[in-house]
MARLOZA-934343 format. One record per atom (N, C-alpha, C): x, y, z; residue in three letters; atom name; residue number from 1. Coordinates in steps of 0.02 Angstrom, whole numbers, plus 50000, padded with zeros to 5 digits. Each point is the difference from the previous one (the first is absolute). Layout:
MARLOZA-934343
+-------+-------+-------+-----+----+-----+
:    px :    py :    pz :  aa : at :   i :
+-------+-------+-------+-----+----+-----+
:     X :     Y :     Z : ALA : CA : NUM :
...
+-------+-------+-------+-----+----+-----+
This chain:
MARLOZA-934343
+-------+-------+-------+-----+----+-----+
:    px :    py :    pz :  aa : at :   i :
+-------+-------+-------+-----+----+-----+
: 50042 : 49941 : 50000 : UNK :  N :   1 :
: 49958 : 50059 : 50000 : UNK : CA :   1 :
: 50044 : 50062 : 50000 : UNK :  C :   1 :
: 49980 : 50054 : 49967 : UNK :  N :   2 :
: 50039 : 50056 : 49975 : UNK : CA :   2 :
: 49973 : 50062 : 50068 : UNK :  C :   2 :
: 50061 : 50008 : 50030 : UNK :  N :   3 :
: 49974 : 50035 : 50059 : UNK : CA :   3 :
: 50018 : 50077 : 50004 : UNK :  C :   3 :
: 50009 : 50033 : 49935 : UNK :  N :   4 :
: 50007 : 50078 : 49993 : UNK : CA :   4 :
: 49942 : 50009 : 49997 : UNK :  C :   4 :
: 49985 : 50074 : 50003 : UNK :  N :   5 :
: 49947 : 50044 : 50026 : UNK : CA :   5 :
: 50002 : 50026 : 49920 : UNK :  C :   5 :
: 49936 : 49993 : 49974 : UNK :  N :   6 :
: 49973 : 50030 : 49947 : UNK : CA :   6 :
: 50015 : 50092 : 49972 : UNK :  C :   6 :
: 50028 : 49992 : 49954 : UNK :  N :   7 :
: 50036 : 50071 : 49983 : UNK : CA :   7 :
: 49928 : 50065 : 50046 : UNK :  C :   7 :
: 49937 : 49981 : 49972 : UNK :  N :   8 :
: 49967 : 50066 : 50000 : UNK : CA :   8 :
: 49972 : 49997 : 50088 : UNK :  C :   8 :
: 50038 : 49964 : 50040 : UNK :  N :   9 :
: 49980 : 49989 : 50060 : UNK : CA :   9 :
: 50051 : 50028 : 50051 : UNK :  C :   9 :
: 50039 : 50047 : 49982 : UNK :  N :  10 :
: 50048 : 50018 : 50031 : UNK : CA :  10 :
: 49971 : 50099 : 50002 : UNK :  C :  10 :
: 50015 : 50011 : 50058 : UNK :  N :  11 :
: 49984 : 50088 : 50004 : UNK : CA :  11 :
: 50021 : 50044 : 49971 : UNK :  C :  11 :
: 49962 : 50030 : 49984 : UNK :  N :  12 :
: 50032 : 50049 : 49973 : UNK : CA :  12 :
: 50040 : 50050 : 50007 : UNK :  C :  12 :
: 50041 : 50025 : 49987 : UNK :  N :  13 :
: 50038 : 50054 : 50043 : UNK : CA :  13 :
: 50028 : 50071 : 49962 : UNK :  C :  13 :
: 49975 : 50052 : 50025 : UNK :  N :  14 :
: 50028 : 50059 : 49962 : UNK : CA :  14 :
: 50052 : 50029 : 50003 : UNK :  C :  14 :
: 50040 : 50012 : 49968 : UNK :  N :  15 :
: 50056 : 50034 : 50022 : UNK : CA :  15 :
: 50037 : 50061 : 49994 : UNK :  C :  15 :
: 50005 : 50048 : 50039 : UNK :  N :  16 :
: 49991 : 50087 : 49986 : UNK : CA :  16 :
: 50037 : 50024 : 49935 : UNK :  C :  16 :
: 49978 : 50071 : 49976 : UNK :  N :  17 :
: 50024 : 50002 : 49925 : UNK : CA :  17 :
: 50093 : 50005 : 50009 : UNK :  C :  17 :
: 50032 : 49994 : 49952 : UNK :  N :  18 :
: 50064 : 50009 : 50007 : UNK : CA :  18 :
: 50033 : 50068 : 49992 : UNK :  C :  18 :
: 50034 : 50031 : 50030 : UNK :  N :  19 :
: 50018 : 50048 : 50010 : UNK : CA :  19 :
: 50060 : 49996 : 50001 : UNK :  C :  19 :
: 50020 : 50030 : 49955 : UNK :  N :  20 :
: 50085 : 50032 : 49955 : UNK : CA :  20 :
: 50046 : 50019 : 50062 : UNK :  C :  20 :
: 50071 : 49955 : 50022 : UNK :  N :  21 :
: 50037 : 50029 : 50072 : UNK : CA :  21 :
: 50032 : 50090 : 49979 : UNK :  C :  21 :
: 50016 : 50039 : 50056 : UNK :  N :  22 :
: 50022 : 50048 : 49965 : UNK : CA :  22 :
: 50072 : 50015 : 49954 : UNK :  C :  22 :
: 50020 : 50051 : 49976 : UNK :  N :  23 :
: 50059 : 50005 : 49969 : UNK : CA :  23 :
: 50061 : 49976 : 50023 : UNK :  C :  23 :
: 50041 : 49966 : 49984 : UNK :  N :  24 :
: 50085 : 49988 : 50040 : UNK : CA :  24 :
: 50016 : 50057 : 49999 : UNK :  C :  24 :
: 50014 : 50014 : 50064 : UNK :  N :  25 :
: 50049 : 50050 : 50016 : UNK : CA :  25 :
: 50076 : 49963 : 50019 : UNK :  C :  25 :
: 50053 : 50025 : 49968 : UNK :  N :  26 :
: 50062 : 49986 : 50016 : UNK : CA :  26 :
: 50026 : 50018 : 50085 : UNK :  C :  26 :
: 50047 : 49945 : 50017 : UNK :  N :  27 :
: 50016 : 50024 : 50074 : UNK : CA :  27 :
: 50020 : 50064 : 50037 : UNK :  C :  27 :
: 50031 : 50025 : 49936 : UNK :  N :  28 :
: 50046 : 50059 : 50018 : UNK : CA :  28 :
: 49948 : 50065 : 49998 : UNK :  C :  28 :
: 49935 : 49979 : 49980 : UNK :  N :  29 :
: 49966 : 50054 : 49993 : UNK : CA :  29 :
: 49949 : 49997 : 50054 : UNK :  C :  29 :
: 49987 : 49964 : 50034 : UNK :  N :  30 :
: 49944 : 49970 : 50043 : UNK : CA :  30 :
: 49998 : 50049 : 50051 : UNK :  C :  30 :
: 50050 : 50032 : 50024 : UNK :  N :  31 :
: 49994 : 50040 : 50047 : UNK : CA :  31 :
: 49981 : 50059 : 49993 : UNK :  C :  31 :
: 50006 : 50025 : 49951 : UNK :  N :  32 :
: 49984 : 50079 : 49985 : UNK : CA :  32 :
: 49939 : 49996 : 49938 : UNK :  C :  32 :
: 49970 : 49954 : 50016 : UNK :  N :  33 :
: 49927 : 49982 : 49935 : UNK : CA :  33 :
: 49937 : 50027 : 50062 : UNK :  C :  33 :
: 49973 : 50024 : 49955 : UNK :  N :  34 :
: 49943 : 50024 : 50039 : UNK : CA :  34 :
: 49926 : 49946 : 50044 : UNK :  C :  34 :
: 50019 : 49949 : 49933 : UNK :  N :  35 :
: 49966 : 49929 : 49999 : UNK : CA :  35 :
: 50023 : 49940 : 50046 : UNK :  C :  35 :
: 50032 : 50006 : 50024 : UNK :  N :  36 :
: 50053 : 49957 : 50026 : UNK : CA :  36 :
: 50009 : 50036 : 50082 : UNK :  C :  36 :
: 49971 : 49971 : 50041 : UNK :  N :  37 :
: 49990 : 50024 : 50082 : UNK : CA :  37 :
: 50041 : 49936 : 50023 : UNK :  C :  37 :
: 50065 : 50027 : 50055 : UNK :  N :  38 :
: 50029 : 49962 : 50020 : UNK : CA :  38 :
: 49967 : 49992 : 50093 : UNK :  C :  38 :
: 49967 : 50042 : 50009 : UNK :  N :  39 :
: 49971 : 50001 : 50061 : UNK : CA :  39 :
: 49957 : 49945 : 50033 : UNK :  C :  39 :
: 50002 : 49958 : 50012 : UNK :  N :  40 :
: 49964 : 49920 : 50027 : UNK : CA :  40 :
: 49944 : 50006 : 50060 : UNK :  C :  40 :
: 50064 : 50062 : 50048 : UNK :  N :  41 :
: 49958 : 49978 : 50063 : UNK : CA :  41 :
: 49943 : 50018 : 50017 : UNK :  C :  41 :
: 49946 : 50021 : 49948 : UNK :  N :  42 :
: 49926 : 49991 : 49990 : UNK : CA :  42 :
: 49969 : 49946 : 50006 : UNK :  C :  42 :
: 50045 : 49958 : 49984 : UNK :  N :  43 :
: 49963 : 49919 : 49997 : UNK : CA :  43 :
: 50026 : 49966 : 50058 : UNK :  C :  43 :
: 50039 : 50012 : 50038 : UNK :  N :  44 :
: 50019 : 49998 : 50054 : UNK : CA :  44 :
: 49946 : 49972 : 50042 : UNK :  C :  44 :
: 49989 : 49933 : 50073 : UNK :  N :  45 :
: 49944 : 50002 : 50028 : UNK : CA :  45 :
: 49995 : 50043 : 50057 : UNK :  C :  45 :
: 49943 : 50036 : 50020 : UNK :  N :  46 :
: 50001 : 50042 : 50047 : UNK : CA :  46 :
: 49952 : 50008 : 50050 : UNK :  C :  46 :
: 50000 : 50020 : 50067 : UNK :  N :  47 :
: 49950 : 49995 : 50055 : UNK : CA :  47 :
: 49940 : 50059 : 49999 : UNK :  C :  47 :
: 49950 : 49984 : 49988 : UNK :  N :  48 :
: 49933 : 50060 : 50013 : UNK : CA :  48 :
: 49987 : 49981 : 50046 : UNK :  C :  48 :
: 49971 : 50026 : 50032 : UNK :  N :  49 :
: 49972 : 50010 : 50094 : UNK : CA :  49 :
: 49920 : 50036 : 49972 : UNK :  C :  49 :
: 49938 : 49982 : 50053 : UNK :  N :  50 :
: 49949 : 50037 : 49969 : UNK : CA :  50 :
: 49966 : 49997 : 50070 : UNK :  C :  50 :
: 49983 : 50033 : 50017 : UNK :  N :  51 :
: 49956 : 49991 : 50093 : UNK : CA :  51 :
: 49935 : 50033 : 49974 : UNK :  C :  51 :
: 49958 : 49970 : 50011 : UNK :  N :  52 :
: 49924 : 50002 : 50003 : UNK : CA :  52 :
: 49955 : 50020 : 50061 : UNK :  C :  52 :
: 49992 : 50066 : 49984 : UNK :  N :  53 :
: 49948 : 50016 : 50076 : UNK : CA :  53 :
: 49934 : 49951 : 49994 : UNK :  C :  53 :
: 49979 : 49985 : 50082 : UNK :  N :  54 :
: 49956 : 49946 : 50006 : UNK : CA :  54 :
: 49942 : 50037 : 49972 : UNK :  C :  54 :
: 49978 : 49937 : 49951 : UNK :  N :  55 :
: 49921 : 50018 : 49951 : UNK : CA :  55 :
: 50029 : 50017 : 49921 : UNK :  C :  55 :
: 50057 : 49999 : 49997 : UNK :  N :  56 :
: 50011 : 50010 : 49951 : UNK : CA :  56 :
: 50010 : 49935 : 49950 : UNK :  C :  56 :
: 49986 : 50028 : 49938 : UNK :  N :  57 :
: 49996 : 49925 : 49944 : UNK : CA :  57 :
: 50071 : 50011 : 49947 : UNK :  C :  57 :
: 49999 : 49952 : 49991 : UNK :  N :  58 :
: 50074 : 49970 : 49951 : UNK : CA :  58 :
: 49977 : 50003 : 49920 : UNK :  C :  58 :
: 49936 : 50037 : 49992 : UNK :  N :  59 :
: 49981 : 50014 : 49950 : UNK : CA :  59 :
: 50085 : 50057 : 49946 : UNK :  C :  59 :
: 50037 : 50019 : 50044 : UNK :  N :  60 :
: 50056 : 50066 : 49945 : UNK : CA :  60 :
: 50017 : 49964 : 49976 : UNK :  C :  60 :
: 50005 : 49944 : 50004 : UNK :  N :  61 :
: 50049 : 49946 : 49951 : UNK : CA :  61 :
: 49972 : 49917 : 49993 : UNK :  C :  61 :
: 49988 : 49980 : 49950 : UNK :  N :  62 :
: 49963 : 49943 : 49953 : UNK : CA :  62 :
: 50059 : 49962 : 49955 : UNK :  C :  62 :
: 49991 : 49945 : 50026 : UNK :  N :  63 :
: 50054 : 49937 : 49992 : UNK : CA :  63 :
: 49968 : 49970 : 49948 : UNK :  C :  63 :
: 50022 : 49984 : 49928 : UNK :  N :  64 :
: 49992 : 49965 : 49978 : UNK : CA :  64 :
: 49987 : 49933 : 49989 : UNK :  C :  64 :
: 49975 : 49957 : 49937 : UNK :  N :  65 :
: 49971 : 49922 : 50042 : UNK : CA :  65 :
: 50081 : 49982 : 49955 : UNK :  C :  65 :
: 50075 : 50028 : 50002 : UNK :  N :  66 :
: 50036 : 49949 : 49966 : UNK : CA :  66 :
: 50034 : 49933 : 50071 : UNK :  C :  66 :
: 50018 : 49953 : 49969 : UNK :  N :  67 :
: 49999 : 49946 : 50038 : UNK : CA :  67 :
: 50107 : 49994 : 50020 : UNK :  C :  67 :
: 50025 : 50045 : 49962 : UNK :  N :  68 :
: 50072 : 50018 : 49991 : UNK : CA :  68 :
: 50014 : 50023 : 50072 : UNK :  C :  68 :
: 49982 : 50054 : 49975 : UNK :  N :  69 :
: 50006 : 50057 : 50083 : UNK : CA :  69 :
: 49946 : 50042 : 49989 : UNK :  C :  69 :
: 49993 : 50025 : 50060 : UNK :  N :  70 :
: 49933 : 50052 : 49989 : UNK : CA :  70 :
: 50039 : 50067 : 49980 : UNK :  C :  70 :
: 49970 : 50029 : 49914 : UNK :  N :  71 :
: 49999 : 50042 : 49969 : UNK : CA :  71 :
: 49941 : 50063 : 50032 : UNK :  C :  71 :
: 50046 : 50046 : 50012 : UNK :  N :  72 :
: 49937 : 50072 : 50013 : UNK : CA :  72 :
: 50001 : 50021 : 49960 : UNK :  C :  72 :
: 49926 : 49996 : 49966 : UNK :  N :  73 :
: 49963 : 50037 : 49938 : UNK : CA :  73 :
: 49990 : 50079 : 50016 : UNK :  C :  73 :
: 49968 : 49994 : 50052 : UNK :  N :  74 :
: 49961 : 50083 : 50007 : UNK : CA :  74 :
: 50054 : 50019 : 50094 : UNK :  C :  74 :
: 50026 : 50042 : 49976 : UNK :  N :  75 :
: 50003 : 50077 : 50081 : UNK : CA :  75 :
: 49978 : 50045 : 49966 : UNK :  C :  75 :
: 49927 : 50016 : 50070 : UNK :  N :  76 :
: 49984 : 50043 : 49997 : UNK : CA :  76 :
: 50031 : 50076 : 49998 : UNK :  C :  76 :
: 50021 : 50053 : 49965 : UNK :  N :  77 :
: 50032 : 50065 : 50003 : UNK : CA :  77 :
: 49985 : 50013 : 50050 : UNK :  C :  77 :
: 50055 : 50058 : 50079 : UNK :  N :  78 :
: 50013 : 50028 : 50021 : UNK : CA :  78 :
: 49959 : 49947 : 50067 : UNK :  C :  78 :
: 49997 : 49927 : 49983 : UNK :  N :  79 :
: 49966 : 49955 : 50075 : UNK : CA :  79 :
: 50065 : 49965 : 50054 : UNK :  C :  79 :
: 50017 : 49983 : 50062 : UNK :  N :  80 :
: 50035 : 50006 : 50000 : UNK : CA :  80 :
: 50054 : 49949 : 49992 : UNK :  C :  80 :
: 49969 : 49955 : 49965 : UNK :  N :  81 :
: 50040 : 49959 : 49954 : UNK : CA :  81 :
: 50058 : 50015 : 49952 : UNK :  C :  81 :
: 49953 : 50059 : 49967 : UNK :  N :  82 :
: 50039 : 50037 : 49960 : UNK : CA :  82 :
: 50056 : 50039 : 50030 : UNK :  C :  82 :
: 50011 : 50025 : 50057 : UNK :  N :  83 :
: 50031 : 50053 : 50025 : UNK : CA :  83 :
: 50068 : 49937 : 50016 : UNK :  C :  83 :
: 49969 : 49956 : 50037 : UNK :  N :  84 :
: 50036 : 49961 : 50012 : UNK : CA :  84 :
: 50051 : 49974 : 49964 : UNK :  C :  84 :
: 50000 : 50003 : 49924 : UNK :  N :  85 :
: 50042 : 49967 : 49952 : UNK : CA :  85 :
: 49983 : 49944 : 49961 : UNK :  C :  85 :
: 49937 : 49976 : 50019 : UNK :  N :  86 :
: 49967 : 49945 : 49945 : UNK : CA :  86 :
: 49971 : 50033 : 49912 : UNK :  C :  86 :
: 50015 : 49962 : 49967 : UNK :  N :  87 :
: 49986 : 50030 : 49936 : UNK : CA :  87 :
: 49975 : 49946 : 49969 : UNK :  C :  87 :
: 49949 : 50012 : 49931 : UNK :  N :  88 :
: 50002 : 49949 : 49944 : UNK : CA :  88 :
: 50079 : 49980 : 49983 : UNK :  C :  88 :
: 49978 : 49918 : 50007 : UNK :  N :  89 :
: 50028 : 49962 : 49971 : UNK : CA :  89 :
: 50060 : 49961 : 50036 : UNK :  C :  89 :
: 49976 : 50024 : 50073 : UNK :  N :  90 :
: 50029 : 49965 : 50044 : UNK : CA :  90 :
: 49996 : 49933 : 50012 : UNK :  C :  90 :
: 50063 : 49967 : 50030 : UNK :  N :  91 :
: 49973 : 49927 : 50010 : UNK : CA :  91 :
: 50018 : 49987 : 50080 : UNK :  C :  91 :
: 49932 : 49971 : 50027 : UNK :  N :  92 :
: 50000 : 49990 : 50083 : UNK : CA :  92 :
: 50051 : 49939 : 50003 : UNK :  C :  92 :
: 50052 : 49998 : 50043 : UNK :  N :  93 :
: 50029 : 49944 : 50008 : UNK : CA :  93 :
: 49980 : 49955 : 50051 : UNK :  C :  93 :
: 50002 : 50061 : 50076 : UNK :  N :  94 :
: 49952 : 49952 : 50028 : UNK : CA :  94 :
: 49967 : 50082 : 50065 : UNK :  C :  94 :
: 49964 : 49960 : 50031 : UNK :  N :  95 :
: 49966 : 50045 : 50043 : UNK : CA :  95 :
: 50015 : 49997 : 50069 : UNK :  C :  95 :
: 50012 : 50035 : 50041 : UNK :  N :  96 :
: 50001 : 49974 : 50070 : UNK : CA :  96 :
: 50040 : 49944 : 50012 : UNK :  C :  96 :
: 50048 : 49974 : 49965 : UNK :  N :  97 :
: 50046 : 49955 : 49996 : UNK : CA :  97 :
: 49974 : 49941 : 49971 : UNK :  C :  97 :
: 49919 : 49990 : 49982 : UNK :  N :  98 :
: 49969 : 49969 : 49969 : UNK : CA :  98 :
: 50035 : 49989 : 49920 : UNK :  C :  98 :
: 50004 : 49950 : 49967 : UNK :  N :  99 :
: 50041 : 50002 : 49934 : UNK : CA :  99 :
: 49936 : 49999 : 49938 : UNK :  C :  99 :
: 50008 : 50049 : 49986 : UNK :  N : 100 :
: 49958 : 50005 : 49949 : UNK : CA : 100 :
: 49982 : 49971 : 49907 : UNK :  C : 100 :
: 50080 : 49952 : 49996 : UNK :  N : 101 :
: 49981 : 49974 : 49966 : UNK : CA : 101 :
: 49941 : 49939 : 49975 : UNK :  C : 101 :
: 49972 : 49986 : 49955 : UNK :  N : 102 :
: 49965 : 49941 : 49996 : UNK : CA : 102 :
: 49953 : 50009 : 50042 : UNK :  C : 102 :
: 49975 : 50067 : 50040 : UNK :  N : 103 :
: 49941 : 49979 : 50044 : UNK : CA : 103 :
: 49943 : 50027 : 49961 : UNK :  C : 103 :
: 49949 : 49969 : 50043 : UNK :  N : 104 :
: 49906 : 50006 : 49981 : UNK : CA : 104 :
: 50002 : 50068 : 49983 : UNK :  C : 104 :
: 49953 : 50024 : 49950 : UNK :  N : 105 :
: 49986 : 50045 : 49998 : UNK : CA : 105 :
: 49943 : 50056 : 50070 : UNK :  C : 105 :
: 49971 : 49931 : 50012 : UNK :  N : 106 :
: 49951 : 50014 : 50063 : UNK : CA : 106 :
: 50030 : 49996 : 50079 : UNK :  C : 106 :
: 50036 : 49977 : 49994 : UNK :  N : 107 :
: 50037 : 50005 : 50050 : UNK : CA : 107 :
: 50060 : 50068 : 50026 : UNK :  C : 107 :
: 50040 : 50020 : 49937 : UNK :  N : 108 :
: 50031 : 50070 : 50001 : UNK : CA : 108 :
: 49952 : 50047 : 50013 : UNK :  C : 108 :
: 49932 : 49996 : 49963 : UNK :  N : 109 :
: 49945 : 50053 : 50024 : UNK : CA : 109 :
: 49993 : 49992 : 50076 : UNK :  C : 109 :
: 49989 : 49925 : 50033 : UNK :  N : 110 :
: 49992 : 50026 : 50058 : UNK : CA : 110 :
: 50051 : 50011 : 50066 : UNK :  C : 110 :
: 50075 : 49993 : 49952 : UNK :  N : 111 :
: 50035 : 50035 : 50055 : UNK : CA : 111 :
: 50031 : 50056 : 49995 : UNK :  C : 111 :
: 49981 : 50033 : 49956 : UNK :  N : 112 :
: 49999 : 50071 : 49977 : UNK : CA : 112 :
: 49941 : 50052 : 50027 : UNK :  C : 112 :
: 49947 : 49961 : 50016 : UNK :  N : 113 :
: 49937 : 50020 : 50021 : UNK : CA : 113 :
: 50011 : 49997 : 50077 : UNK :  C : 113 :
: 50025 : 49967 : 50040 : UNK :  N : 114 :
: 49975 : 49976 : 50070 : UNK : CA : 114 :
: 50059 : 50051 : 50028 : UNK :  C : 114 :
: 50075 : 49996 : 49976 : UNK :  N : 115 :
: 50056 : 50022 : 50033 : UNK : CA : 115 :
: 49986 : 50083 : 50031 : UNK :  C : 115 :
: 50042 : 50016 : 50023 : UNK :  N : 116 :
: 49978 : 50078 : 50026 : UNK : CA : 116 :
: 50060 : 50039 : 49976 : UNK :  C : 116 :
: 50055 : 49950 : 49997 : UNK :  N : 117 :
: 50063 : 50021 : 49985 : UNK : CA : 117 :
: 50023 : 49974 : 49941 : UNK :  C : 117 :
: 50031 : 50006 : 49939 : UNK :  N : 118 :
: 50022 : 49964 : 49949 : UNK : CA : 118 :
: 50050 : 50035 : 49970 : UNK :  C : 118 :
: 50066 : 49929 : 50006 : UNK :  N : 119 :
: 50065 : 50022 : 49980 : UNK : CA : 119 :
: 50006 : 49948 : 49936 : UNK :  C : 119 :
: 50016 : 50029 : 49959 : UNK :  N : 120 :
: 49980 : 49962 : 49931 : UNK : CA : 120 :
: 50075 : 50010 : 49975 : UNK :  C : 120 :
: 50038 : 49956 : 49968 : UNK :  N : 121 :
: 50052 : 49987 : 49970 : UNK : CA : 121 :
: 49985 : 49997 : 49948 : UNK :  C : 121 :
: 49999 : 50038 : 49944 : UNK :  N : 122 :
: 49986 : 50013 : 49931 : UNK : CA : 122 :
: 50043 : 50012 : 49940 : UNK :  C : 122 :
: 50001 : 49982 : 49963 : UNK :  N : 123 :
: 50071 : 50012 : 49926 : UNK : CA : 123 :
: 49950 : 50047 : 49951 : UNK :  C : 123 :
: 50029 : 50048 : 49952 : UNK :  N : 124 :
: 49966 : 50021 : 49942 : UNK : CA : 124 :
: 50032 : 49967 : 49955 : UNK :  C : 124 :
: 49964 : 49975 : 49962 : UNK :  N : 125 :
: 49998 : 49940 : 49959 : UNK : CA : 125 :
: 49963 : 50013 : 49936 : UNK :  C : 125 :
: 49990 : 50062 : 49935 : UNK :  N : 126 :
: 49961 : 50008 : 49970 : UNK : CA : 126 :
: 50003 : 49961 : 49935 : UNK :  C : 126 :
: 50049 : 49944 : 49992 : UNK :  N : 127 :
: 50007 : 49967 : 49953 : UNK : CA : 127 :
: 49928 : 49941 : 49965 : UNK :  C : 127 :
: 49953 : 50045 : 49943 : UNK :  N : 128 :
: 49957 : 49984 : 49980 : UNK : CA : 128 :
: 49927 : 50009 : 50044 : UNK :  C : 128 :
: 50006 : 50025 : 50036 : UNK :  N : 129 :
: 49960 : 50032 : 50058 : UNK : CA : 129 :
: 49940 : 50030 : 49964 : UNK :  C : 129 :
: 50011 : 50030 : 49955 : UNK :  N : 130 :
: 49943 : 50056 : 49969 : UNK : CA : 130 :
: 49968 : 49937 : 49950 : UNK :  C : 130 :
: 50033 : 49979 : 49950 : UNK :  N : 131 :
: 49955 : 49931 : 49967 : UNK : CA : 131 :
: 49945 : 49950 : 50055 : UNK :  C : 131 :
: 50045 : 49981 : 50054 : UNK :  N : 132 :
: 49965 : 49979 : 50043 : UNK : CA : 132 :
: 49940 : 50011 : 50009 : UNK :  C : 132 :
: 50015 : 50078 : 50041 : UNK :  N : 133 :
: 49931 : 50023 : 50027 : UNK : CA : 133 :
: 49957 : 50027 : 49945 : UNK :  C : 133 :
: 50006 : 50008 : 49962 : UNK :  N : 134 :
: 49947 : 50004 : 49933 : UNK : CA : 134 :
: 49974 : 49939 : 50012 : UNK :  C : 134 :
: 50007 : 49937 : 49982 : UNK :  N : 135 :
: 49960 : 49929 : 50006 : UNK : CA : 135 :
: 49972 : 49994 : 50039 : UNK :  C : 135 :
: 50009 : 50025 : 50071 : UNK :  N : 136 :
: 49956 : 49994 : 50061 : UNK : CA : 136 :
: 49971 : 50015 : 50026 : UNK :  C : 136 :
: 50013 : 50086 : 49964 : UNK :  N : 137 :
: 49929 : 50063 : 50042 : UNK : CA : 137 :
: 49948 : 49993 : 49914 : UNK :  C : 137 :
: 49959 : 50009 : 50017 : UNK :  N : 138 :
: 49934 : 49972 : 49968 : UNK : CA : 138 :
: 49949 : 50073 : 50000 : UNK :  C : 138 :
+-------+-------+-------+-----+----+-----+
């Protein structure tokens, strides 16, 4: 008995359009190119702190459902999330020493929700970030 899986029975899968890498820039020029940022420690991981007066909701900032790390789609302008240093396109590493990889989506909501205090270890990470969140906000 022939035990492969029938060609038209396999998923389908899309795969994003292709996009041209940019120009070579030579080494010797890399530094003084306008295009060419030697500066890293943006992506660097880093500590946000956020203290929540009691009654207050965890509504300034909305965690994405990715299953990677939790991606922040939306800070609210001037909330104090924002003040704090969280931005689009951050990635939560972990929370409260909680590790934020691979976790529930429903579950980061509710320890983002319950805490009073939240020290979030976060990277900016905007690599394909914007394609992303196009597919997901609706």
């Amino acid at each position: 008995m022939d035990s492969r899986i029938p060609y038209d029975d396999y998923p389908v899968v899309f795969l994003p359009a292709y996009e041209n890498p940019p120009a070579w820039i030579p080494p010797h020029e890399r530094v003084y190119h306008p295009d060419y940022n030697n500066e890293l420690t943006q992506f660097l991981p880093r500590i946000v702190t956020l203290k929540k007066p009691p009654g207050a909701q965890s509504s300034e900032i909305t965690p994405s459902q990715s299953h990677v790390f939790s991606l922040y789609q939306q800070v609210i302008p001037d909330s104090d999330a924002h003040r704090a240093g969280l931005q689009e396109g951050d990635q939560v590493l972990a929370v409260n020493d909680v590790d934020f990889q691979d976790i529930e989506h429903s579950k980061a909501v509710e320890i983002l929700k319950t805490a009073r205090e939240i020290s979030m270890r976060v990277r900016f990470f905007p690599y394909n970030y914007h394609r992303q969140k196009e597919r997901t906000v609706h």
